[in-house]
Structure formats: C-alpha cells, structure tokens
C-alpha positions as CSV (number, residue, x, y, z in Angstrom):
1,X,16.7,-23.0,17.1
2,X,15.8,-22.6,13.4
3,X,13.2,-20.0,12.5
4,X,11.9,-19.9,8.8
5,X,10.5,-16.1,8.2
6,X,7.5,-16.8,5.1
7,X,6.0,-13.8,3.0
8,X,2.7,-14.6,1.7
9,X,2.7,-13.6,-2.8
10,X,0.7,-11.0,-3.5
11,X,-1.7,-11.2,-6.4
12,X,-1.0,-8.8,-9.1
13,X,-1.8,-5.1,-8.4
14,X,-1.9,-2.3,-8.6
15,X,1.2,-1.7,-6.7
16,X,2.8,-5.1,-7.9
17,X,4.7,-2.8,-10.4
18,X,5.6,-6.3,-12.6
19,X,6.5,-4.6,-15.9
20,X,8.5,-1.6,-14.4
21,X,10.4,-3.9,-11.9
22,X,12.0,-5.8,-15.0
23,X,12.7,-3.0,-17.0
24,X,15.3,-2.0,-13.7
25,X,16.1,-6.2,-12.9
26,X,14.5,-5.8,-9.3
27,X,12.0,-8.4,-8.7
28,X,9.4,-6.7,-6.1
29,X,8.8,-3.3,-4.7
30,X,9.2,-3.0,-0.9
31,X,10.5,-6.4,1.5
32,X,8.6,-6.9,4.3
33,X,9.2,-5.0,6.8
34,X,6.9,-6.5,9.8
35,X,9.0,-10.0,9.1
36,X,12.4,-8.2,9.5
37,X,11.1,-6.4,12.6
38,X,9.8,-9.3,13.6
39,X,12.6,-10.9,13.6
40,X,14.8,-8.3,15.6
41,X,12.4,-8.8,18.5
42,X,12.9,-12.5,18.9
43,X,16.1,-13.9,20.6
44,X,18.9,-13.4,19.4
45,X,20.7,-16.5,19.7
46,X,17.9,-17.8,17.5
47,X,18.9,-18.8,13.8
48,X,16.6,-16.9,11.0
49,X,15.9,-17.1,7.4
50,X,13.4,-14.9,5.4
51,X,11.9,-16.3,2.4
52,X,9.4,-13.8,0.3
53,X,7.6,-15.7,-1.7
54,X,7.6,-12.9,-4.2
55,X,10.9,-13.2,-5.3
56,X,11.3,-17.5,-4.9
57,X,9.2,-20.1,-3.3
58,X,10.4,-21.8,-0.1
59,X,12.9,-25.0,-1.1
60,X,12.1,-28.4,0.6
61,X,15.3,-28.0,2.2
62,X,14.6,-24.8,4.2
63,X,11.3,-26.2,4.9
64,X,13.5,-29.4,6.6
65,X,16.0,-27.1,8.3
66,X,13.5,-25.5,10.0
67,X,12.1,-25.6,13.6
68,X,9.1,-23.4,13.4
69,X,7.7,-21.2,10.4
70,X,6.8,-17.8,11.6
71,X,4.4,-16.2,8.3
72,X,3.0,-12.5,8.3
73,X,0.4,-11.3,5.7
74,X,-1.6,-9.0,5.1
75,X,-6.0,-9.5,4.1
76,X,-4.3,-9.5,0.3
77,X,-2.5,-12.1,0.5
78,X,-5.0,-14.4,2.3
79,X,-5.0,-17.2,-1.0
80,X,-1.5,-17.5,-0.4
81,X,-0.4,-17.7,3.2
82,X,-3.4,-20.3,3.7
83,X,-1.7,-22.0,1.0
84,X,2.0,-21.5,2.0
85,X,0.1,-23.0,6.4
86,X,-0.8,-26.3,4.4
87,X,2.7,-26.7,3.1
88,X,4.2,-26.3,6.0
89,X,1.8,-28.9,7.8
90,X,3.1,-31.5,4.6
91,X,6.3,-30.8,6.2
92,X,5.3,-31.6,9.8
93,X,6.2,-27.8,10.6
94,X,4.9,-25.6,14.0
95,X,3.4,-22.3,12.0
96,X,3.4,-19.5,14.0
97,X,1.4,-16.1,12.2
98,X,0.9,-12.4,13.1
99,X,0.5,-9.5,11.2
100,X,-2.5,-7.5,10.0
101,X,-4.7,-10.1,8.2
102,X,-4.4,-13.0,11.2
103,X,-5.5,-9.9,13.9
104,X,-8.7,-8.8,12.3
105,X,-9.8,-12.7,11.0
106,X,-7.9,-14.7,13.9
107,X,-10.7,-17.7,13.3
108,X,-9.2,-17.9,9.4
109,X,-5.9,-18.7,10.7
110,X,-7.4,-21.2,13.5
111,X,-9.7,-23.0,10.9
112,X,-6.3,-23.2,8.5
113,X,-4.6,-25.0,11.6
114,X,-2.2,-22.9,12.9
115,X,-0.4,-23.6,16.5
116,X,0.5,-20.1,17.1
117,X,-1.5,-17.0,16.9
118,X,0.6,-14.3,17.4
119,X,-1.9,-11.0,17.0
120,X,-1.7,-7.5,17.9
121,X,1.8,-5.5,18.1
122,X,4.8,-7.9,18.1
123,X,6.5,-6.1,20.6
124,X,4.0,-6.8,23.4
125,X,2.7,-10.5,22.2
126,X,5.8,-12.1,20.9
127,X,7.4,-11.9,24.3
128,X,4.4,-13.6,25.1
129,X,5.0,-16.4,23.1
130,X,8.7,-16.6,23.3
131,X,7.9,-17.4,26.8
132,X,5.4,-20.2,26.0
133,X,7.5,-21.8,23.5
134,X,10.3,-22.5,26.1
135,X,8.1,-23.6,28.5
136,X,6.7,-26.6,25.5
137,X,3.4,-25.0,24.9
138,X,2.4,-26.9,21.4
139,X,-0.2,-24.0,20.8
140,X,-1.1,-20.8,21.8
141,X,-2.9,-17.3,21.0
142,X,-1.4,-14.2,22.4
143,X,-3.2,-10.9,22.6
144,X,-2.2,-7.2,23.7
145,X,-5.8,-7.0,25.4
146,X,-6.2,-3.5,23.8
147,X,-2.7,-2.2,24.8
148,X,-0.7,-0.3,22.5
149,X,3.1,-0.8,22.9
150,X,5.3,2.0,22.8
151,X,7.3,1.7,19.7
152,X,10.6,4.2,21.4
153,X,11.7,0.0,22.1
154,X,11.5,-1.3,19.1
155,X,14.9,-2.7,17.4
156,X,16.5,-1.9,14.6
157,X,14.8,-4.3,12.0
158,X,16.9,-7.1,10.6
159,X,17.3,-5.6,6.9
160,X,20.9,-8.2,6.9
161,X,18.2,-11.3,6.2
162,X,16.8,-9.5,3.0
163,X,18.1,-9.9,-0.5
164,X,19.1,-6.4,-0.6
165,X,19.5,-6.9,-4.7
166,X,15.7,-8.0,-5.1
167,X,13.9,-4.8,-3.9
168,X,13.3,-1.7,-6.2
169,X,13.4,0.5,-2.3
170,X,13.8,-0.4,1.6
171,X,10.9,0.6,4.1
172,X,11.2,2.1,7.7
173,X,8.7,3.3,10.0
174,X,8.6,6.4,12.0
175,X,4.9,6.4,13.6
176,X,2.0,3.9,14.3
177,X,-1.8,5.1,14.4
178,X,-3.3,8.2,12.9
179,X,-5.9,10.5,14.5
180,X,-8.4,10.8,11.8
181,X,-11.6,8.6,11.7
182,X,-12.3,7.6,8.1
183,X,-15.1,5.1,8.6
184,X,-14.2,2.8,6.2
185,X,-9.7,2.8,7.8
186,X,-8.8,-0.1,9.5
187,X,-5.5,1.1,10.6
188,X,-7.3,3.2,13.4
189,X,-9.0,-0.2,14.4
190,X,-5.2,-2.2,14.4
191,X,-2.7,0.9,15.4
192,X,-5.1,3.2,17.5
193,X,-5.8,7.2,17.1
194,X,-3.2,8.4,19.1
195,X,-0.1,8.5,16.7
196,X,3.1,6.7,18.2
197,X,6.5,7.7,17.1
198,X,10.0,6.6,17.5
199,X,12.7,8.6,18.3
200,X,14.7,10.7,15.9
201,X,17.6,8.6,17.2
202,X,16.3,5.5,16.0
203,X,15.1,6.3,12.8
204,X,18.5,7.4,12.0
205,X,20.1,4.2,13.7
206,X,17.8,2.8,11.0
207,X,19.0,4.7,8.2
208,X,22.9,4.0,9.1
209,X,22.1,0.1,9.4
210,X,21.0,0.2,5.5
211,X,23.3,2.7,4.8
212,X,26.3,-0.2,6.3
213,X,24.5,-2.9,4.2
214,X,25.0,-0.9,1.0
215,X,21.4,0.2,0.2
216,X,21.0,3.6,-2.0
217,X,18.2,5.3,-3.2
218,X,14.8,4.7,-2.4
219,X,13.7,4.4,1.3
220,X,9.7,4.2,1.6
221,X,8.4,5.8,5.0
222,X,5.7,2.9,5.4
223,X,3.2,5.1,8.6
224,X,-0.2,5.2,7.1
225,X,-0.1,8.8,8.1
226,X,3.7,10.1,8.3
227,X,2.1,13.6,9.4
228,X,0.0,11.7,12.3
229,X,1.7,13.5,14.6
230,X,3.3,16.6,13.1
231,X,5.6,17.9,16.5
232,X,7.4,14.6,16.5
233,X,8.0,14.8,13.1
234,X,9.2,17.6,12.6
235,X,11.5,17.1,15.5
236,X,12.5,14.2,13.1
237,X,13.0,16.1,10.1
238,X,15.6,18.6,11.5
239,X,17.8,15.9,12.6
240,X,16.9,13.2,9.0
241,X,18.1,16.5,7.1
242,X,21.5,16.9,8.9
243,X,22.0,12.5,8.2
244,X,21.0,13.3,4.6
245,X,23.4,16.6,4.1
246,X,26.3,14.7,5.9
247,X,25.9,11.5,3.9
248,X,25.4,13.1,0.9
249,X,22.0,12.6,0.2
250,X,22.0,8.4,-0.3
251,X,18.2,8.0,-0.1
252,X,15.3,9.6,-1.6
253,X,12.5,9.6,0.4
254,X,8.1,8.8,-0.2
255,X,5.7,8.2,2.2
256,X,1.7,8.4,2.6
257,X,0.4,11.9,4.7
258,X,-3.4,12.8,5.2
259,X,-3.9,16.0,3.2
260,X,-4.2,18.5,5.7
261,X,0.1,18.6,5.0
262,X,-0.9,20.9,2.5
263,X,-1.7,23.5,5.3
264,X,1.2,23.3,6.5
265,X,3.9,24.6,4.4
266,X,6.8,24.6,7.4
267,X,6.0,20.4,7.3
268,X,6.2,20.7,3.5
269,X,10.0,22.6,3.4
270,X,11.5,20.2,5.8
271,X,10.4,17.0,3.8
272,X,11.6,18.7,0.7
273,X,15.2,19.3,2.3
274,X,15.3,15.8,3.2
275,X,15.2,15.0,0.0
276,X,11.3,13.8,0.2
277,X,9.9,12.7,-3.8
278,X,6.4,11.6,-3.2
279,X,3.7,11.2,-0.6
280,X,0.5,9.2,-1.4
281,X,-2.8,11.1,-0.4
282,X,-6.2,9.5,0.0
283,X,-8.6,11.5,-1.7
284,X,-11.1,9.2,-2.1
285,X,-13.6,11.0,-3.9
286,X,-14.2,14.2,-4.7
287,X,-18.5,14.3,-4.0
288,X,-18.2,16.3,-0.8
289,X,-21.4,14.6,0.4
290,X,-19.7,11.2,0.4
291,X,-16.5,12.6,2.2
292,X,-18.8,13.8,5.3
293,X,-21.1,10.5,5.0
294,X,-17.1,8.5,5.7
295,X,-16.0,10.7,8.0
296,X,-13.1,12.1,5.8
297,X,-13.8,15.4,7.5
298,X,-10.0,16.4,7.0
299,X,-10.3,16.4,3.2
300,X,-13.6,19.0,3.1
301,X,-11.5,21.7,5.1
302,X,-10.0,23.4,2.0
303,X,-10.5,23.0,-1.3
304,X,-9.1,19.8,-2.6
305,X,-7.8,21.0,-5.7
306,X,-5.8,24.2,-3.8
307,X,-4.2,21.6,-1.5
308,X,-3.1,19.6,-4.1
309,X,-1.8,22.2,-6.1
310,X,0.2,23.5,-3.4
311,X,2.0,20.2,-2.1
312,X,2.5,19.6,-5.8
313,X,3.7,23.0,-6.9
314,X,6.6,22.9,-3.2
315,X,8.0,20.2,-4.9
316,X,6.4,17.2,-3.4
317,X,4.6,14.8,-6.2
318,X,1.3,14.0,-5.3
319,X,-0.4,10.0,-5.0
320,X,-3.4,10.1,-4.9
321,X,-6.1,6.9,-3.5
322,X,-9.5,6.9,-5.2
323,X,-12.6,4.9,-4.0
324,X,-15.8,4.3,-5.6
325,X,-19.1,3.0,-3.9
326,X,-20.2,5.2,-1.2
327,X,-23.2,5.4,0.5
328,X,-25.5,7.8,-1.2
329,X,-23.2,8.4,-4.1
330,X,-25.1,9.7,-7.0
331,X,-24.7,7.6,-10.5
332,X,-21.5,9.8,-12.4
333,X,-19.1,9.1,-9.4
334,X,-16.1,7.0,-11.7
335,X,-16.5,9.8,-14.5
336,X,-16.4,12.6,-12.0
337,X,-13.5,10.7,-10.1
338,X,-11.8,10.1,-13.7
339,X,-12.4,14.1,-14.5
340,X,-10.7,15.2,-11.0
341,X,-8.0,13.4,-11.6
342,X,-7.2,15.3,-15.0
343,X,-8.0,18.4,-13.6
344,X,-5.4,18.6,-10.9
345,X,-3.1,16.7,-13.4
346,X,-2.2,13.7,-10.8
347,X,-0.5,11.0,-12.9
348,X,-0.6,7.8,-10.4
349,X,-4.2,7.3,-8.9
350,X,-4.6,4.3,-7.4
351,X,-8.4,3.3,-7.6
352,X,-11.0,0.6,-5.9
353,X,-14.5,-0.6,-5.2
354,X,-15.2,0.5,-1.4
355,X,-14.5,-2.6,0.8
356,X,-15.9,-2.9,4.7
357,X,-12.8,-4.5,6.1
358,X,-13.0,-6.5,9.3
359,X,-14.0,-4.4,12.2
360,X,-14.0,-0.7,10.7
361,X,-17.0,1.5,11.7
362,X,-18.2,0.7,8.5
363,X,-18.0,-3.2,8.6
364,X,-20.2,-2.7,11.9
365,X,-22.4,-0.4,10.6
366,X,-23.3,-2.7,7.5
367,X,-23.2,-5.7,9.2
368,X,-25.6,-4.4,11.5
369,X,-27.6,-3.2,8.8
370,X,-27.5,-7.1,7.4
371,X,-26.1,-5.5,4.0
372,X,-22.3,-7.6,4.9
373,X,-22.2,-10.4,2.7
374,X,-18.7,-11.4,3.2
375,X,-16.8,-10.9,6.6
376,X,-13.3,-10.2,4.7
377,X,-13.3,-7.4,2.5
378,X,-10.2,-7.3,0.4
379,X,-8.5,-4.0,-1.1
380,X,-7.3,-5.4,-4.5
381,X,-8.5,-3.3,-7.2
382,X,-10.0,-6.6,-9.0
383,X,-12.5,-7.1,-6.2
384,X,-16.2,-5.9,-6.0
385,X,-17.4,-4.6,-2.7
386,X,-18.1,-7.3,-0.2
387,X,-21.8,-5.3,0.7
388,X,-24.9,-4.5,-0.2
389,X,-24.7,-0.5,-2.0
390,X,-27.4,2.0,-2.1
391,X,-27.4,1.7,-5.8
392,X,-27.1,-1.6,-8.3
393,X,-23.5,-3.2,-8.1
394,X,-23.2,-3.3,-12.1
395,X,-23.6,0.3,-12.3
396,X,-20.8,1.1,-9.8
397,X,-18.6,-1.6,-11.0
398,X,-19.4,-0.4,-14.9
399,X,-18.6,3.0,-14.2
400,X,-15.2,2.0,-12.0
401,X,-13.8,0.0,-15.0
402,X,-14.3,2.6,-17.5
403,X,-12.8,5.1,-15.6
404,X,-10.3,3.2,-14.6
405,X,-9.1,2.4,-18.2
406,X,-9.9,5.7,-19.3
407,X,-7.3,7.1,-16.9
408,X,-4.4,4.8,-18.0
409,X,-5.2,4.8,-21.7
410,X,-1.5,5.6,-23.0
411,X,-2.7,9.4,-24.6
412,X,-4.5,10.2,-21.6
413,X,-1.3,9.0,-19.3
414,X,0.9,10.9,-21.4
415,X,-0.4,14.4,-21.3
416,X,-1.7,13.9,-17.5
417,X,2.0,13.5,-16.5
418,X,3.1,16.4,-19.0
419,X,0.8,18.5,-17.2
420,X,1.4,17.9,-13.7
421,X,5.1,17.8,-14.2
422,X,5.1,21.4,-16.0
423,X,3.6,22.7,-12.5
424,X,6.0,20.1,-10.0
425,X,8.0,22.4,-7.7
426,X,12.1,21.8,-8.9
427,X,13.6,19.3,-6.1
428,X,15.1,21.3,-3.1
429,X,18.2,19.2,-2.9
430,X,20.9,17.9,-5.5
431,X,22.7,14.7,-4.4
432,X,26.5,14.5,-6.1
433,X,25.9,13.4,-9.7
434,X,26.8,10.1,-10.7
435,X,26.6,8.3,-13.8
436,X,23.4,6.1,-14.0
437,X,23.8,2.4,-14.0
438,X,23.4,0.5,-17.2
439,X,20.5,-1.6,-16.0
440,X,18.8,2.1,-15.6
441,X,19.9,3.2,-19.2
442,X,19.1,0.0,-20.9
443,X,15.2,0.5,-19.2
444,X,14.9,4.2,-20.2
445,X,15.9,3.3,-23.7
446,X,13.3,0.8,-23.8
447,X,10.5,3.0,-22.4
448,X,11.6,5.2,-25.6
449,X,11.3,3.0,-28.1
450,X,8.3,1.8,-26.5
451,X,6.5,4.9,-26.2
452,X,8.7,7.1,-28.8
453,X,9.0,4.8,-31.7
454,X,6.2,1.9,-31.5
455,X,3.6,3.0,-30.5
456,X,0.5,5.6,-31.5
457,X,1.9,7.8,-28.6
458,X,5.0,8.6,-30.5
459,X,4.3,12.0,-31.9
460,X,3.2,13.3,-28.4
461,X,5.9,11.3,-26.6
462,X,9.0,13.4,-27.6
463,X,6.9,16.5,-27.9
464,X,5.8,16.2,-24.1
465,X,9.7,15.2,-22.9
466,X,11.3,18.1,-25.5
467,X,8.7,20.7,-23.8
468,X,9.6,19.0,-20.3
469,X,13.6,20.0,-21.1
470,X,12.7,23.1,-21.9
471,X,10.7,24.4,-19.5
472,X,11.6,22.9,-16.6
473,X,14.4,20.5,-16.5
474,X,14.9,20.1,-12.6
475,X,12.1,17.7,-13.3
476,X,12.7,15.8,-16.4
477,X,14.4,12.3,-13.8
478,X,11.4,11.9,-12.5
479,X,9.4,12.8,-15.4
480,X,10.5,9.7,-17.3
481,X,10.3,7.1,-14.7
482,X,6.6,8.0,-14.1
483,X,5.7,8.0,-17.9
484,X,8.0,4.3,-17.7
485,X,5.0,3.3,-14.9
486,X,2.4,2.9,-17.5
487,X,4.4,0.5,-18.9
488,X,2.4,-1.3,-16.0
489,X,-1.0,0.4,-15.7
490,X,-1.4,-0.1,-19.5
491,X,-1.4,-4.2,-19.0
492,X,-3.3,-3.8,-15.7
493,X,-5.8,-1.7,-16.7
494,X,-7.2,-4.9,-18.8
495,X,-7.1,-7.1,-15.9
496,X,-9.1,-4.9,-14.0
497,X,-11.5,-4.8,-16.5
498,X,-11.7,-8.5,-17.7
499,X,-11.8,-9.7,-13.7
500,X,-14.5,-7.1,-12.4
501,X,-16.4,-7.7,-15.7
502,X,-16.1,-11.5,-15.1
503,X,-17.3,-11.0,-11.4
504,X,-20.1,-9.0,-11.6
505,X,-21.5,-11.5,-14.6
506,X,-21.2,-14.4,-11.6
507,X,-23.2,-11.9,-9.7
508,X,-26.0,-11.3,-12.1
509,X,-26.7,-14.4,-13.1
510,X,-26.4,-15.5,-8.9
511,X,-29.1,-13.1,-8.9
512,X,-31.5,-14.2,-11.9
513,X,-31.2,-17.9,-10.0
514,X,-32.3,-16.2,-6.5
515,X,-35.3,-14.3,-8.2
516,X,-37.9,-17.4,-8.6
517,X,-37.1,-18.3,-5.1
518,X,-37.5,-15.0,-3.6
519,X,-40.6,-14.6,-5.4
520,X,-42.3,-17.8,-3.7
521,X,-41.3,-16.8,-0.4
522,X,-43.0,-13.7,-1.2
523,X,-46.4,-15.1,-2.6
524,X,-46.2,-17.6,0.7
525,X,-45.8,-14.6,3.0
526,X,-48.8,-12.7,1.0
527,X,-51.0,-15.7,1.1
528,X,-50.5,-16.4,5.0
C-alpha cells in the first residue's frame, strides 16, 4: 500500500520568511506537522512518502507510484490543495484530505471531488477510515461527532519522512484547545476549551526521535496556547529542562502563550531554563473597548504594556499579532496600533484585516446579522475582511496599509529592534559554544553590507549593533538575526500594500456599479 502525503504551498506571507530563508539555504520555515502525525497513526506496514509542495512539486512518478493521496491544508492554502485534488484526479488517484481547512468547509472539499473526508482529530476518524478502506469503501466522510480524542495516545510523529535539510526549525506539540473565548478564534471551535496535553514522557520521546535524526536548533512548540493549561505544563517544563541540561542544550525553543504568562513569573523562569527564545502573543489591539466587544477579556486584566515589558525584560522576546477592523473601532485604530507597537519596542508584529472564519462566534454573529459576504475568511495579511464593518472598508484598509509599512520601513525597524533589545532579559542558559556554520557567516555578512554599507540605514546600523555590544552583549545573536528579518518585511510590506490597494479599488468600483441599481429598487419600494 502506497500512500502519497501532499502539503498544499502557501502564498507568500507574512510568515513565508522567503528572503531570510535563503540568506541561511533552508527552503521553508516549519514541515508539517499534522502530515507527519498523520502518518504515524496510519498502519504501519503501509508505505509513505511526504511531498511539501513548498520545497518541490509532486513528480509524475510519485503521483504513479501511489495508491491513495492523503493532503492536509490549512484555509490558506485553499488555491492550492484544490489545485494539487485536480492533479491527482489527472492521475486517476483516491484523495483522501483532513486537516483544519477541510473540517470547517467540508462541502469545498466534496464540490472539489474528493473520496475521502477525513475531518476532525486524526486520532479518532482515521481509524475510521482505515477500517472503511479495507473493507473497499470507494468514498467516505468520517466525523468525531463532537468528541475530542485524548492526545496521551498519540505517536511519535514520523519526522524520518521530512527533508530534515529543507526546514529553518522542527515543530512538536504539547497541548490541543485553549480556555479563552476570543470571538473571532477558531481553534476553540476545532480543538475545544478544555486544553489537552500529552505527557511529559512523550514530548521528550519526541525530542530524542529528532535528536536520533540529527536535528539542532530550532524546535517550534506549535499549541495555539502553550500556557493553556499551566499545571501540566509546568509538570512538563521540570522534566524538558533536565533533557535540555543533559543533552547539552540542542534546541532552542518558541511557541505562542496568551498573555496572562506575564502574571506568572514561576511559568516564565522555567521556559527561560529550557532554553525558551520567543513566544508570540495576540494582542490584537490596544482600544480596550474593542478587546471587551471580542471577548479578549484576558488581555484587559493588566496593563498591556506592564505585561509586555515583563515577559520581555525575563528574557523571553515578545511576538506580538495585531488585528484591525473591530466592531465599533473608532477611525485612528492602524496609527494607534502602529504607535503601540513602538512604544513597547516589539520588533516582529504580525498584522491583518479581522476575518470571520468558518464557525467562530463571530462568523455566526455576522452571518446572522446578514453582514457575511463570503463563508471562508482567510488570515493572509493581503486579504480584506470577508464582512460587512461598522465603518467604510477603504478607511480601515487605508489606515492598515500605512501602518503596516510604516512599521517595517527600514529606520523605523532598525531603532524598534535597538530599543527592545536594550531592555531583553540576557538568556538564562549557555549551550557549549561552537563555531557557526559558514552558510550562517556568509548570511550575516550579507545582512551587513546590506543594511551597513548600502543602504540609507548605514549610519544607524553600526551605531545601533556597536551600542548593542556594549551594553548588553548576552543579546547581540539574537539581535542580528531579527534586524536580518526585515530583509523580508521590507519586500512584503509592498505586497501588502499594492494587493490591499488593488482589492479595495475592485471593491469600490463593485460598489459605484451596485449604486444605480440599488437606487431603483429604492424609488420602486417608495412608489408602491
């Protein structure tokens, strides 16, 4: 039995890290994770071969060798695994798909013609449909009917099928679900509230199996809230700093926490002695009114900018996820996010248009409200919002694009970093040296020249990095590799603004051709 594993490409993003990634001659970011776990739930005796579609395209023999095509994608990369279904269909292929995007818009997938809908948590369906594919079923949809698996079961994922040499860091996950109830989160609507965690035992079964295959240095901790349930991991943390001490510290360590970490300074210490980097935060906005109105009720606690400040000034580098587009947001919200963000120094901010994805208390509410236009809402930050706002669509995308650009202009990028890195806490743990590859060498001289020699931002380059040596130098490895990351953000910055700009153009001149027709149903309605 010959399975083909498909990833779906991305578009460029955000996260898609293009530039950075060939400075360093890795080809994507993380490897996809649900595929390899995936295929450590199916039978063994079963032959398996991964293809992301990020690093190569699928070759027409591996499309021949195989028995059935098994795809996972996320609502992202919806242009691609439709287009990687009809390719396999040329080829005469069973597809078989799962993962986030196929659970919350099953009826995509069907209309696409897939045999197989495998949705839900793979370790209660694809048992399921294990079962129906011995038996000859030619199609099939297989559901958990609400139940969430315990993941203490889950195998260790089959990192042996990845192209180790492709990925910039690995990914493992501790916990499923989170207990918060953001409005717009669909991770509450696919995982559940109640957080679900592994054992410490298997994480670190985990870790050794990429620790066998070679892998060192980044390991991303993929739960959408690694703090979800803080007991369990802090039961983890004890036991992942003993792994780290006695291995020598192979792996650094980022992962996403909901900001409430920052009141809890025990939580903090132990992720720092594990050798923990970064941990992306969704602020989202900082208009308190708006943070209430969502639901983020965890992020009006405390003052955002004291919680920052303290995960930041432990040691821990703060991420932070911006949104723009709330309900009752007053006009100013993309200058006030843009101002935030150089207040508390926080060089990488992600930032977006608010989307209603598929099934989220907000995608009800609007859709019950008849403001949902579009049933799909996807999270790229080249996307306007798929709903009706409370105030005009060109003014929040306007004010999203120049703040967006503002907060990557190269000037701007330099002295956030220089800041926020003057007040980063020194790391808590110091692996054995070793001399740094040539591939990294070669990139950091390039960044220099770049951003040193070329460019306007010369002057203030070396000043900011001199300073950095100066005054604190526990810092400066981390320093450079976030100032490399504009490298990205500079090119991105103007893809964001030509394809928003582009869009909302399509959407006002949609408009201008509606407005004759709506007024004639109005003067019929008036007349009768």
């Amino acid at each position: 039995m010959n399975v083909l594993l498909l990833y779906p490409r991305f578009p460029k993003s955000f996260w898609s890290y293009e530039k950075i990634l060939e400075l360093v001659n890795r080809k994507v970011l993380l490897p996809p994770l649900g595929l390899v776990t995936v295929a450590a739930i199916l039978p063994q005796d079963w032959d398996f071969k991964l293809v992301d579609c990020n690093i190569r395209a699928v070759t027409d023999l591996e499309w021949q060798w195989a028995d059935l095509v098994i795809m996972s994608a996320m609502i992202v990369q919806k242009d691609d695994i439709l287009e990687q279904i009809q390719l396999a269909k040329q080829f005469s292929k069973p597809v078989a798909v799962g993962g986030p995007y196929p659970t919350s818009m099953p009826e995509d997938m069907e209309a696409a013609g897939v045999d197989y809908l495998i949705l839900d948590e793979g370790e209660i369906t694809l048992p399921l449909f294990v079962e129906a594919w011995n038996r000859g079923d030619k199609k099939g949809r297989f559901t958990a009917n609400g139940e969430k698996p315990s993941v203490t079961d889950t195998p260790i994922p089959r990192y042996d099928l990845l192209s180790l040499r492709d990925y910039d860091s690995m990914s493992v996950q501790f916990s499923r679900g989170c207990p918060f109830q953001c409005e717009f989160c669909d991770i509450i609507v696919l995982y559940g509230r109640k957080p679900r965690t592994k054992t410490p035992e298997q994480l670190l079964g985990e870790l050794d199996y990429l620790f066998q295959l070679g892998w060192r240095g980044g390991v991303f901790m993929v739960d959408d809230n690694f703090i979800g349930n803080k007991r369990n991991v802090k039961l983890l943390l004890k036991e992942l700093k003993e792994w780290q001490r006695s291995h020598k510290y192979p792996f650094r360590f980022d992962t996403e926490a909901s900001l409430d970490l920052a009141q809890d300074q025990e939580l903090i210490d132990l992720m720092l002695e594990c050798n923990f980097a970064a941990v992306f935060m969704g602020i989202e906005t900082p208009d308190e009114d708006s943070l209430q109105l969502t639901k983020k009720f965890q992020n009006t606690r405390t003052p955002l900018l004291e919680s920052i400040d303290r995960v930041t000034e432990s040691g821990l580098r703060v991420i932070a996820g911006f949104i723009i587009g709330f309900d009752g947001e007053k006009a100013g919200a993309g200058q006030r996010i843009a101002d935030f963000a150089e207040l508390t120094g926080i060089p990488t901010t992600t930032f977006a248009m608010l989307q209603a994805l598929p099934h989220t208390a907000l995608w009800h509410r609007l859709e019950k409200e008849g403001r949902l236009h579009a049933k799909d809402g996807n999270i790229n930050q080249t996307t306007l919002m798929n709903f009706v706002p409370t105030r005009p669509v060109e003014e929040i995308a306007g004010e999203y694009v120049e703040a967006f650009c503002q907060l990557y202009e190269p000037s701007h990028y330099l002295d956030r970093v220089y800041r926020y890195f003057l007040k980063l806490g020194a790391p808590r743990v110091k692996p054995p040296f070793k001399w740094p590859e040539w591939v990294v060498v070669k990139a950091l001289l390039i960044v220099c020249w770049r951003q040193g020699i070329l460019r306007k931002t010369r002057w203030k380059f070396w000043h900011h990095l001199l300073d950095m040596v100066r005054r604190n130098p526990a810092v400066v490895e981390q320093y450079l590799a976030v100032c490399a990351h504009n490298e990205h953000f500079m090119e991105y910055r103007q893809i964001v603004r030509h394809e928003i700009e582009e869009q909302v153009a399509k959407f006002l001149e949609g408009e201008a051709r509606l407005k004759p027709e709506i007024a004639k149903i109005a003067e019929v309605v008036a007349v009768s």
